[in-house]
Short mmCIF file of the C-alpha atoms (twelve columns), coordinates in Angstrom:
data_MODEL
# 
_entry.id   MODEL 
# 
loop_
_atom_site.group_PDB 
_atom_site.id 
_atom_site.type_symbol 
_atom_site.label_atom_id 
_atom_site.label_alt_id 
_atom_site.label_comp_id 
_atom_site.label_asym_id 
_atom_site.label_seq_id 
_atom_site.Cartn_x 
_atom_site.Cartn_y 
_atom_site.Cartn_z 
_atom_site.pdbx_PDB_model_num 
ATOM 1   C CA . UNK A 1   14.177  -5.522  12.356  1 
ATOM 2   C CA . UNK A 2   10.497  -5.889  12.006  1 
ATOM 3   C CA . UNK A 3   7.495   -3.222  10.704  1 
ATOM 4   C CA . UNK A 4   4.324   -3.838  12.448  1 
ATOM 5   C CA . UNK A 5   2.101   -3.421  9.731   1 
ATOM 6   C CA . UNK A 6   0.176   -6.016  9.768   1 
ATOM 7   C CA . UNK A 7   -3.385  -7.000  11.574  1 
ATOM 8   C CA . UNK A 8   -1.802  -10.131 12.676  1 
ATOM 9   C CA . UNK A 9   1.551   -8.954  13.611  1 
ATOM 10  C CA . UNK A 10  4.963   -7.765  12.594  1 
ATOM 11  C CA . UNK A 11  5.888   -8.549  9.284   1 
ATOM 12  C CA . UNK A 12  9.815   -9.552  8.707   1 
ATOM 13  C CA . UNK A 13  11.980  -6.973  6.920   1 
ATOM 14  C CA . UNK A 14  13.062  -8.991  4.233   1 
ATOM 15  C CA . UNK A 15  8.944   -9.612  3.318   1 
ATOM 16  C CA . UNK A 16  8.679   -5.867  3.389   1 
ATOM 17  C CA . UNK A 17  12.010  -5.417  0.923   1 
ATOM 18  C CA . UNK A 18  10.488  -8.271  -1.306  1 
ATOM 19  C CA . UNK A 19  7.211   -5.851  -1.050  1 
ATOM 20  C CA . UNK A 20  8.739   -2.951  -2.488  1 
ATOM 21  C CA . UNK A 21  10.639  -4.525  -5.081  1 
ATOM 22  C CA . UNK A 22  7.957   -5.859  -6.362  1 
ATOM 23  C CA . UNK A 23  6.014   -2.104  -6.482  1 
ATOM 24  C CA . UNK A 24  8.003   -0.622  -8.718  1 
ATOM 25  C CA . UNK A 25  7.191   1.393   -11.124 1 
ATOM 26  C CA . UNK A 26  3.775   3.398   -10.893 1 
ATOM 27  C CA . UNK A 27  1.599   0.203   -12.491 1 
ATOM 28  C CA . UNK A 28  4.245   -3.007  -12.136 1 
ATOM 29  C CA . UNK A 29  3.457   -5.129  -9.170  1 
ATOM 30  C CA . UNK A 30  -0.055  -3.961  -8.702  1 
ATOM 31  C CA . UNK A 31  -2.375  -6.575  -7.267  1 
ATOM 32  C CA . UNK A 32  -4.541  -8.252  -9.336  1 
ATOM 33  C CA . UNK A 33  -8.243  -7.884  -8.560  1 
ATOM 34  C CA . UNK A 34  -9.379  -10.842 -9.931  1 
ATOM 35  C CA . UNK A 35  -12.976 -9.750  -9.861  1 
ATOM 36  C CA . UNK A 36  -14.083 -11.961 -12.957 1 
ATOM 37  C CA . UNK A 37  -12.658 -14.735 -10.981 1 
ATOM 38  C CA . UNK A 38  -14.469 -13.856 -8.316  1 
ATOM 39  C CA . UNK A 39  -17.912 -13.459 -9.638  1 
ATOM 40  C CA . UNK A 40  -17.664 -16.601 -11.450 1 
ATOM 41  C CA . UNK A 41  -17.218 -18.408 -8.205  1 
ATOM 42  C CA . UNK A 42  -20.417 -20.477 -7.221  1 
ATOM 43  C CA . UNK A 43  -19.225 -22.257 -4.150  1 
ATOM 44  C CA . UNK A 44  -18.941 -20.647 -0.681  1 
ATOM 45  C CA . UNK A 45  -15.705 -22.473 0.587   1 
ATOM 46  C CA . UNK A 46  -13.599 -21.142 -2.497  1 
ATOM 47  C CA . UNK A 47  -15.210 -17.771 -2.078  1 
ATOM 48  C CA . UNK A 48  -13.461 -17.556 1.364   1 
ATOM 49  C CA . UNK A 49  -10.606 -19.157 0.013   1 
ATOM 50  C CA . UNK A 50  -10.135 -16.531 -2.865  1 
ATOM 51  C CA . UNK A 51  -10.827 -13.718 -0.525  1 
ATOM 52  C CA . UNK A 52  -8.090  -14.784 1.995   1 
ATOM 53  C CA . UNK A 53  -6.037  -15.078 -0.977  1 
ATOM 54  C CA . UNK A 54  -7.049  -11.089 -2.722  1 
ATOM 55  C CA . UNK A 55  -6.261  -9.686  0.761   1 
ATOM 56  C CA . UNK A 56  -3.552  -11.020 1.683   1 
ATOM 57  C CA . UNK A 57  -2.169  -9.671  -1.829  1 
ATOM 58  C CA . UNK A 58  -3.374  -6.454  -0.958  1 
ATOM 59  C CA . UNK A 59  -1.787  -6.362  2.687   1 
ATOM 60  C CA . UNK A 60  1.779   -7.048  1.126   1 
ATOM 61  C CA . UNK A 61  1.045   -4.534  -1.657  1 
ATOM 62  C CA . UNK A 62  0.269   -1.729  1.068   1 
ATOM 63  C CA . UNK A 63  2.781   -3.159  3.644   1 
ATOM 64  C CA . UNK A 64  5.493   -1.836  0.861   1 
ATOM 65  C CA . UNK A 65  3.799   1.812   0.661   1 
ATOM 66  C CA . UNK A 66  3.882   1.964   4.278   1 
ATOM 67  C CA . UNK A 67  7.454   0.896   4.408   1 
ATOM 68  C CA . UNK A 68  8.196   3.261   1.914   1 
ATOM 69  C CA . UNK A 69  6.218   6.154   3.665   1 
ATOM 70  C CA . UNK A 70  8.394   5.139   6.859   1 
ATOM 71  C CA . UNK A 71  11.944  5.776   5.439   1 
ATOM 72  C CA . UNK A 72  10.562  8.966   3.644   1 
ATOM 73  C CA . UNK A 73  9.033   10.690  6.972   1 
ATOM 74  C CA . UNK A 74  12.337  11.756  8.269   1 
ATOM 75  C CA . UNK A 75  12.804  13.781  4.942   1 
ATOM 76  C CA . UNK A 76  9.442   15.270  5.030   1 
ATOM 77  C CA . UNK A 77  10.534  16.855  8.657   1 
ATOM 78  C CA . UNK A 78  13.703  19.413  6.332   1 
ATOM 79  C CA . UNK A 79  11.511  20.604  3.507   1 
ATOM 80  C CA . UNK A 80  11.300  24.073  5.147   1 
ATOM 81  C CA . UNK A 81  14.234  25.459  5.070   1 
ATOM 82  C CA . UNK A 82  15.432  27.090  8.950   1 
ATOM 83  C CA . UNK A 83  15.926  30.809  8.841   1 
ATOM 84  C CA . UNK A 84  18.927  30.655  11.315  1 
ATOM 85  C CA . UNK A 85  22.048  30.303  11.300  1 
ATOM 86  C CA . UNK A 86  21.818  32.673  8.111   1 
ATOM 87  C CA . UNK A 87  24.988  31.759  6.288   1 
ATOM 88  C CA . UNK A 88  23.614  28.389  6.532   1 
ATOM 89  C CA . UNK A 89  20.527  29.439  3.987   1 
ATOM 90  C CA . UNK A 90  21.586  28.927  0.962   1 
ATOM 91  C CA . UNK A 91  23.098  25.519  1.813   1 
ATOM 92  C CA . UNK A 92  20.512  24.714  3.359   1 
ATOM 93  C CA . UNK A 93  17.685  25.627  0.121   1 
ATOM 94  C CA . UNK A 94  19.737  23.825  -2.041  1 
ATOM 95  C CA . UNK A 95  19.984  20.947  -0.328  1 
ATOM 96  C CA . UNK A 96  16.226  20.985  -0.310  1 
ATOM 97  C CA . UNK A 97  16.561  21.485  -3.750  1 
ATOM 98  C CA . UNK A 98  18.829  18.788  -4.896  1 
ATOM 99  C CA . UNK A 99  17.985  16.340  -2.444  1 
ATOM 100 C CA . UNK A 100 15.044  16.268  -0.397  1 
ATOM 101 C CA . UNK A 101 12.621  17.443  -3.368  1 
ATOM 102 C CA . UNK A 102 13.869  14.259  -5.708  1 
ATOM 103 C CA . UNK A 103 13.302  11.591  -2.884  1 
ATOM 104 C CA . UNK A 104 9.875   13.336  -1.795  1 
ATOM 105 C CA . UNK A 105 8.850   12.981  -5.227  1 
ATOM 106 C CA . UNK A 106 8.615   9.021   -4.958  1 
ATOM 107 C CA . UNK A 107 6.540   10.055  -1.980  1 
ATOM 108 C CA . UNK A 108 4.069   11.459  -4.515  1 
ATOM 109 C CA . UNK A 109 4.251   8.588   -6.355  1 
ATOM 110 C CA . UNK A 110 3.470   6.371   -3.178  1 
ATOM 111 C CA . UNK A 111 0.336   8.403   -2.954  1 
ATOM 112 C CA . UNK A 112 -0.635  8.007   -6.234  1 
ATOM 113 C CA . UNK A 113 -0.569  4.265   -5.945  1 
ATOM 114 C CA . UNK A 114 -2.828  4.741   -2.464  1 
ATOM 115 C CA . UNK A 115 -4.920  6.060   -4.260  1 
ATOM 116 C CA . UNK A 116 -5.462  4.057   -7.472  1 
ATOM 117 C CA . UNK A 117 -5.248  1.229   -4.780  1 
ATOM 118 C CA . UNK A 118 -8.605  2.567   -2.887  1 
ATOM 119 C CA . UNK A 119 -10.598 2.012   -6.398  1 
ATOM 120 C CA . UNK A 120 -9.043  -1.081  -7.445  1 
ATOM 121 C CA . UNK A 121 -10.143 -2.249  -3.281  1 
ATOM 122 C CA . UNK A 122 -13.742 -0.990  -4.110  1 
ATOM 123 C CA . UNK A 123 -14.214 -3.001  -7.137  1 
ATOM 124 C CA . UNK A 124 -12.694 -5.975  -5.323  1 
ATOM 125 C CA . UNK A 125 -14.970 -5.606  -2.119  1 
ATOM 126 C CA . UNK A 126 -17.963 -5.121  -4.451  1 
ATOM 127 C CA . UNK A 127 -17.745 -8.243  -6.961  1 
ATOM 128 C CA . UNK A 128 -16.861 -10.344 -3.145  1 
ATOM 129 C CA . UNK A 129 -20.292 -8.879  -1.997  1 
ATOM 130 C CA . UNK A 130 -21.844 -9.400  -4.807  1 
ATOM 131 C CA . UNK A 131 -20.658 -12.821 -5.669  1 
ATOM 132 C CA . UNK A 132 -21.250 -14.010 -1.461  1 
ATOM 133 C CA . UNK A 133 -24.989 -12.750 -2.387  1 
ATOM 134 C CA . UNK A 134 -25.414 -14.791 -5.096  1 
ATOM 135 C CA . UNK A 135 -24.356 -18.288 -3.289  1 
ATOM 136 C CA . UNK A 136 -27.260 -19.738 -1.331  1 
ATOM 137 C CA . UNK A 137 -26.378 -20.260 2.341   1 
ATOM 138 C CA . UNK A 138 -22.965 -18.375 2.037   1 
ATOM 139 C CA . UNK A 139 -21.451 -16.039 4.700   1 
ATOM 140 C CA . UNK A 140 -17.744 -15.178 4.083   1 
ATOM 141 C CA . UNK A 141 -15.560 -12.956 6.230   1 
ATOM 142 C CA . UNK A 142 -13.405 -10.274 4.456   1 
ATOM 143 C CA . UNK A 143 -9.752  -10.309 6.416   1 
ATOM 144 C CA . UNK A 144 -8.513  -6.853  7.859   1 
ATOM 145 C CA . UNK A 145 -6.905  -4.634  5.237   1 
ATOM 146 C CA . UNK A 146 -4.317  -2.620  6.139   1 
ATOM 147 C CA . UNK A 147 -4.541  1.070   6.240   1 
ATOM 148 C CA . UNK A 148 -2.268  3.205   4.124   1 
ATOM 149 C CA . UNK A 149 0.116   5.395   6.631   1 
ATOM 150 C CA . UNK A 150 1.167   8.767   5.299   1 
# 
């Protein structure tokens, strides 16, 4: 079984599983942004090389949210209760209760990450413009980054 989540194809499920078990935790995992590294860089060749490297990083990282975000969706669907069959109600709420609300929580925490991700990828895309600026004669090319799927 494969997720297509990335810009140059599926990615193998065992990738994705290594993904996510590396995430975590709300801070463990998170990719480093080497943006000292970066802007200390005075040579176009490793600038490209460094950037391949940061975003590729990046892609795993939000390869695992998105896999996440996939098995939670189903869930998401049976957080409103259905008003019929009425004896079914109250089963129904508390299984809401006791087991949807828990597992949509690490949804929460998935969106969290997104979004603590989005500045860490600013700071990242900055010091690379920056840095590409700085080197006479250099033109790099930033790979795709994957979007973050709710």
């Amino acid at each position: 079984m494969t997720y297509a989540c990335s810009p140059f194809g599926p990615i193998n499920l065992e990738v994705i599983n290594s993904a996510i078990a590396q995430i975590q935790g709300l801070t463990l995992g998170f990719p480093k942004a080497n943006v000292p590294g970066i802007q200390a860089i005075d040579a176009c060749g490793l600038l490209q090389t460094t950037v391949n490297e940061q975003i590729a990083q990046l892609n795993l990282y939000i390869c695992g949210i998105n896999a996440q975000n996939q098995l939670l969706a189903p869930y998401l669907a049976l957080i409103n209760a259905p008003a019929n069959p009425t004896q079914a109600v109250a089963w129904i709420s508390n299984f809401i209760t006791t087991v949807l609300v828990p597992q949509y929580s690490a949804y929460l925490v998935y969106a969290e990450q997104a979004a603590l991700l989005v500045a860490k990828t600013e700071s990242l895309i900055t010091a690379i413009v920056e840095t590409e600026a700085n080197i006479n004669n250099c033109s790099i090319t930033i790979p795709p980054i994957i979007p973050i799927v709710p």
